[in-house]
N, C-alpha and C positions, 0 to 999 in steps of 0.2 A: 304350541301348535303354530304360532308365527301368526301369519296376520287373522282377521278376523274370520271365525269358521262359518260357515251358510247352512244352517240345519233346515230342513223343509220336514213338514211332517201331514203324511198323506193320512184322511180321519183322526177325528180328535177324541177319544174314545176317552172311559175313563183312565185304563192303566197309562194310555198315551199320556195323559196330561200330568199325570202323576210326574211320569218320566220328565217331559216338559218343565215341570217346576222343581225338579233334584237337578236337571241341566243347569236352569238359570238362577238357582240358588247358592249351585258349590262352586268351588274351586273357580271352575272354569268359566261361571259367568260373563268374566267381561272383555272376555275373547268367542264368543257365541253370538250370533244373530240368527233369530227364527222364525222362520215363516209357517202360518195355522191354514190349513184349506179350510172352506169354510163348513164342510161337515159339524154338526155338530153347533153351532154357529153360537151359541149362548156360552157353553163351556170356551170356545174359541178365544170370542172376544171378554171373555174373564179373565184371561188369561192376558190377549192382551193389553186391558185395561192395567194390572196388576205389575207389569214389570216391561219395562222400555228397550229390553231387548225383543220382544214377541210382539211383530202383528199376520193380520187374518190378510189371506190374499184372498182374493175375487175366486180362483177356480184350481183347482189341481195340477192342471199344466203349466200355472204361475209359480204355485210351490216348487215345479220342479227346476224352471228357468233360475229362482232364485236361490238354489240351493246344491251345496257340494254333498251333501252327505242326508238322504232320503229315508226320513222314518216312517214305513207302508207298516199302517195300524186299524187297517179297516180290517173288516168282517171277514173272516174263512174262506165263505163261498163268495164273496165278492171279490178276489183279489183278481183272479182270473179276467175278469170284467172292465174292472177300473186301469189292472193296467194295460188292457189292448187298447184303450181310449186315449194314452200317455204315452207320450214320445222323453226316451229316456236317451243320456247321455253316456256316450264309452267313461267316461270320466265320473259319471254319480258313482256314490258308495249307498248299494242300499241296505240299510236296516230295517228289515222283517219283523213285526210282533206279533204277525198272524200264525196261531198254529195251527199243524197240518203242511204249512210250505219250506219244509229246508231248501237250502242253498241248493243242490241239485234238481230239487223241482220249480223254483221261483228264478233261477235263471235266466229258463226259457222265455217267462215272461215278463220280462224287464231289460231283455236284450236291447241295445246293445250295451248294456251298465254290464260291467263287467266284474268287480267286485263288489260281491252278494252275502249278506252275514246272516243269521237268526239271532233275537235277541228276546229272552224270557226276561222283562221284567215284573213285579210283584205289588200290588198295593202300596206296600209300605216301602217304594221306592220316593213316595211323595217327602217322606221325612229323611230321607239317604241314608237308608238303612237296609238290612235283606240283602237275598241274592241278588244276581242280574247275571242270569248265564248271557254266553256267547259262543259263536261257533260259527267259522272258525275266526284265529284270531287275527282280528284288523286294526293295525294299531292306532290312527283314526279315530276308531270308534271306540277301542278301552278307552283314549284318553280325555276322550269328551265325557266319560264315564266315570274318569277320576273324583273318588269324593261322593260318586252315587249311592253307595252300596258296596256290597264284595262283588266284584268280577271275575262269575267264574266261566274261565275259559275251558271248553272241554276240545277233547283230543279227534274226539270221533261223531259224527253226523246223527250214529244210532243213536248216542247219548243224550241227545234232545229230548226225546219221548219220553224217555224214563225219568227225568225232570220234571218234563211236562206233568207225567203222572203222580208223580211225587208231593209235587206241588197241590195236589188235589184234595188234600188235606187240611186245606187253610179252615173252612169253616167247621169244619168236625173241632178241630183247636179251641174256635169261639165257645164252640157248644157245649164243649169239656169245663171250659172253665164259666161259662154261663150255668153249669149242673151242678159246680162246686158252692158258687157264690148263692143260689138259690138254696142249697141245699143249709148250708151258714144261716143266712137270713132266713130259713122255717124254724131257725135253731134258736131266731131272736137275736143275733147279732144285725150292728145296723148295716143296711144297704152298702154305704161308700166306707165302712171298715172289709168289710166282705171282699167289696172289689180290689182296694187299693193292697189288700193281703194279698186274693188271689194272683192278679195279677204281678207284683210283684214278688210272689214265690217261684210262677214261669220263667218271671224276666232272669231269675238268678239260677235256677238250673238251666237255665239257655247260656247265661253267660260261662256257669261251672263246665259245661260240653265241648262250648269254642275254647277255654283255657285249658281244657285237659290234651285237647287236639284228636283223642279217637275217645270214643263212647263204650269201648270195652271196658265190662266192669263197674263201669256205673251205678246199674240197678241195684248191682246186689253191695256196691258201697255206700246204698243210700237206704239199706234195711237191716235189722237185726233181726236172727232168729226168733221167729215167733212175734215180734214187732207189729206195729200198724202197718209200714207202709208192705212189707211181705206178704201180709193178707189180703193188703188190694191186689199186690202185684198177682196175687198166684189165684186167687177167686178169679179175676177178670180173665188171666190166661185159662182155665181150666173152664171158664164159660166160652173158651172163643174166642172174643172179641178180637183178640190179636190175630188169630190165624184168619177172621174175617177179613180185618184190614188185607192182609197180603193176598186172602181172593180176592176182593173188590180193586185193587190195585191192577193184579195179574189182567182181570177182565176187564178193566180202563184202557191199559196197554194193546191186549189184545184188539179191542175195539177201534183204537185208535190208527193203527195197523190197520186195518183193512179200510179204516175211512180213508184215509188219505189220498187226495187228487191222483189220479192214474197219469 
């Protein structure tokens, strides 16, 4: 990226910061200098206590002065707000983490910046791991992203929400595997065998998914007729639960669709 790059990051929220410590972790470390508005002001200065590329500026329109490439990570219904009170640059690159504002609606309000991206990233961005969509692509910002995670770059604007929605699943995952490991340990198996199994059976059908490259076929190569895992598979479909998922999805999407700033 040639000399040294100027990240500003508007709210310090927790995914922000996540983000913030996969920045100044990977690759790209020691070509990065970042500046914290002081939102959030304890997570801030953790951060920048922690790593000598990160400190906390005095107020927002500092961040912005000192920064080539703008991570806006405040609140939904705050963005409209904070950024009529900030004077932005034809020259910032803003990155979005608010959802609800794609690039054609957060335009308007960070005029006169002119290139505008949407960036989903994910908890377990803190360890550079996970997604990290984007949209659309700014090459900029994938390569301060080098090293974060997978960068997925989408084609089209709509494809944000259905991300969005997708994503909405993080904590039903926890629950899954917190009903398996519970379920073990009422069985008398101890606690940290429980977990370190369950977990580590996810971790490796997650990794068999990404090496196969498409998930056709999967299921039913991980069952044998009349088998354990056939049983789950086809009681829990015949209860529902799957076709539940895809309405509660459908009706996130739907939802979210109509919140969206006019």
């Amino acid at each position: 990226m040639g000399a040294r790059l100027r990240v500003g990051v508007v709210g310090v929220g927790t995914i922000a910061a996540a983000l913030v410590e996969a920045i100044v972790t990977g690759p790209r470390a020691d070509e990065v200098d970042v500046v914290l508005s002081p939102r959030s002001r304890e997570r801030a200065e953790r951060l920048a206590e922690g790593y000598a590329a990160v400190r906390v500026a005095d107020g927002n329109q500092e961040v912005l002065d000192a920064s080539d490439v703008v991570l806006l990570a405040v609140l939904p219904p705050q963005v409209a707000d904070v950024c009529s009170s900030l004077m932005f640059r034809t020259d910032h690159v803003v990155a979005n983490l608010a959802a609800g504002w794609p690039p054609s609606l957060l335009g308007d309000v960070v005029a006169p910046a002119s290139t505008v991206c949407q960036l989903i990233p994910l908890p377990m961005v803190a360890l550079r791991t996970g997604p990290v969509v984007l949209f659309p692509h700014v090459p900029v910002v994938s390569d301060l992203l080098e090293g974060c995670g997978d960068v997925v770059v989408l084609e089209q604007e709509s494809d944000l929400l259905v991300l969005n929605c997708a994503s909405a699943v993080m904590s039903t995952y926890f629950e899954l595997q917190t009903t398996l490991v519970g379920w073990a340990t009422s069985h008398g198996l101890p606690l940290a065998t429980a977990t370190d199994y369950v977990t580590s059976l996810f971790s490796g059908l997650a990794a068999e998914g990404r090496a196969a490259g498409s998930l056709d076929g999967l299921a039913l190569a991980h069952e044998t007729p009349g088998g354990f895992n056939e049983q789950i598979r086809s009681e829990l479909t015949a209860a529902g639960l799957l076709a539940e998922l895809e309405k509660q999805l459908e009706h996130l999407h739907a939802t979210r669709l109509a919140r969206r700033p006019a």
